[in-house]
LOBADREN-582572 format. One line per field, with one value per residue (C-alpha): residue number from 0; residue in one letter; chain; x, y, z. Coordinates in pm, 1 decimal. Layout:
// residues N
num	[NUM  ...]
residuo	[A  ...]
cadena	[A  ...]
u	[X  ...]
v	[Y  ...]
w	[Z  ...]
END
This chain:
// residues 108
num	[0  1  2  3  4  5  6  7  8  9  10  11  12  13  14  15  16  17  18  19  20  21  22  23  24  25  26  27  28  29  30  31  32  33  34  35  36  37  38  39  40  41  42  43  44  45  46  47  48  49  50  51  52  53  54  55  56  57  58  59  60  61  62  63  64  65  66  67  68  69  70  71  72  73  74  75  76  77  78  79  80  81  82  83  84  85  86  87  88  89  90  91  92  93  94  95  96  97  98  99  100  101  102  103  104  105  106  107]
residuo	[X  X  X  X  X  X  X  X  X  X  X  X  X  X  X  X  X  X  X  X  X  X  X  X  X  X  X  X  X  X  X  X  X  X  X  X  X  X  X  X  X  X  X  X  X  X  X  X  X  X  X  X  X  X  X  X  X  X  X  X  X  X  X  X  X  X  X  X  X  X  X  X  X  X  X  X  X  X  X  X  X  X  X  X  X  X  X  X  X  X  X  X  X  X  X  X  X  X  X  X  X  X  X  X  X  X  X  X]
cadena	[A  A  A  A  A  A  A  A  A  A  A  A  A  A  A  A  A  A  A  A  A  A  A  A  A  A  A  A  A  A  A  A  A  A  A  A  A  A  A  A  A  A  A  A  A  A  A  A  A  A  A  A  A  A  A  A  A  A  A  A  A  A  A  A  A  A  A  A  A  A  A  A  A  A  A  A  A  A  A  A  A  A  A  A  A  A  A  A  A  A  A  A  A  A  A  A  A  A  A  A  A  A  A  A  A  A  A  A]
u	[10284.1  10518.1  10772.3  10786.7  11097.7  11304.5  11601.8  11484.2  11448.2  11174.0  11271.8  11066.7  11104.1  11054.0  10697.5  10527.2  10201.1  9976.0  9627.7  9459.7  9152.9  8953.9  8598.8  8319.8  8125.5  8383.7  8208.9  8486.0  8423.0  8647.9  8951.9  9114.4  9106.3  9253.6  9599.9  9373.4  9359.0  9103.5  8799.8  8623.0  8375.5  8206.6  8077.7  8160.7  7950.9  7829.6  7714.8  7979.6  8120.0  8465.3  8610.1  8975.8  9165.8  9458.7  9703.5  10066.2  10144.5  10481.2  10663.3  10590.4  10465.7  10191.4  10080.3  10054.5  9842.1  9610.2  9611.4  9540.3  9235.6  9143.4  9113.0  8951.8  8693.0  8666.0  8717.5  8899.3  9233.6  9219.9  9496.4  9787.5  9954.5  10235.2  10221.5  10504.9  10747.7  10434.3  10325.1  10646.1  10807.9  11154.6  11397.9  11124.9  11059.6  10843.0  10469.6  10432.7  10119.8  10055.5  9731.7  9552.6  9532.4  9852.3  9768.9  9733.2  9832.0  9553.0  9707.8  9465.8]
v	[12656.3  12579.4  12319.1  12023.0  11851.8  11723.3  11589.8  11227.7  11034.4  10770.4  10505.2  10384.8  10024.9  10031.4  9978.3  10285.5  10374.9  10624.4  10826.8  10879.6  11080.5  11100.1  11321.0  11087.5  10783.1  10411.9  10158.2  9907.6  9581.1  9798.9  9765.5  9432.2  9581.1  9930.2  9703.5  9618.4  9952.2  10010.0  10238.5  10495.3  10736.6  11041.3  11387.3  11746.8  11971.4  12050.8  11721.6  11628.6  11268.6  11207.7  10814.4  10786.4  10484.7  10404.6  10146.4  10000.0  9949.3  9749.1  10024.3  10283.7  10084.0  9938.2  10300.6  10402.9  10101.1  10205.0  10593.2  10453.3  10250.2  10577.9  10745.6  10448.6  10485.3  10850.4  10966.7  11286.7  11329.7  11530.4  11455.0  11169.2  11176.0  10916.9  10813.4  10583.3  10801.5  10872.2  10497.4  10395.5  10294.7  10394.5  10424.6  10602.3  10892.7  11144.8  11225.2  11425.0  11552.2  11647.5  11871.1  11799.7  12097.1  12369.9  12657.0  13004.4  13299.0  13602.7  13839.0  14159.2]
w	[11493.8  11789.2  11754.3  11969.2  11844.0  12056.9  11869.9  11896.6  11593.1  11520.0  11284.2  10984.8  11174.1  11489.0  11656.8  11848.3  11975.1  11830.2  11880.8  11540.9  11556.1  11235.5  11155.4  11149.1  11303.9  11251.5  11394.7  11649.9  11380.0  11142.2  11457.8  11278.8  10938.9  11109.0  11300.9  11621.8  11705.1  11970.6  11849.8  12089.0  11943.0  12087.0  11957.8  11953.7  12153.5  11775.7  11757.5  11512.0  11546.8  11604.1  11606.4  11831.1  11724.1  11953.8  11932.4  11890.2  11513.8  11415.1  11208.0  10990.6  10748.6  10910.1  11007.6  10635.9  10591.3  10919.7  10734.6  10366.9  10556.5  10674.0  10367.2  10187.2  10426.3  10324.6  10681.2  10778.6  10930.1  11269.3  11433.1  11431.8  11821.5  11900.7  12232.2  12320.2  12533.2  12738.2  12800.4  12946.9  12626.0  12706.1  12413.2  12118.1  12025.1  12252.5  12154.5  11816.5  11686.1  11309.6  11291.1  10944.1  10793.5  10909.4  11117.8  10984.8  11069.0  11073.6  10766.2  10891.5]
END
């Protein structure tokens, strides 16, 4: 897997935006108990849903809630993306993404 990294740091307090995409249908009343993150949903050309929840949490802590939520719910990881360098949020850390399950390489 390649390795975006760019030196910058994110600290467990400060806030940052962030893309979570999870496998399966969350309906938008669940956005207060997810942080206020705003819910889109839409399908795979399988027909598999996939909900996007996107929003600015206030450290790291409040993102482990929004996760822990998720996995209450019994809902998949797909992706977690932060997003702040790329709205305009100067001073934090760049966008990151951490697939859910690692890639692997093809041993044949």
């Amino acid at each position: 897997m390649p390795n975006k990294y760019n030196g910058k740091h994110l600290k467990l307090w400060t806030p940052a935006t962030y893309r979570i995409e999870v496998e399966g249908d969350l309906d938008k009343s669940f956005s207060e108990r997810l942080g206020g993150m705003r819910i889109t949903r839409s399908r795979r050309e399988n027909q598999t849903a996939v909900t996007t929840l996107e929003g600015r949490v206030r450290d790291q802590a409040e993102l482990a809630g929004v996760m822990n939520s998720l996995y209450e719910l019994h809902l998949s990881i797909l992706s977690v993306q932060n997003l702040t360098e790329n709205s305009g949020e100067a001073g934090h850390d760049s966008d990151k993404s951490f697939p859910s399950e690692p890639e692997r390489e093809d041993s044949t």
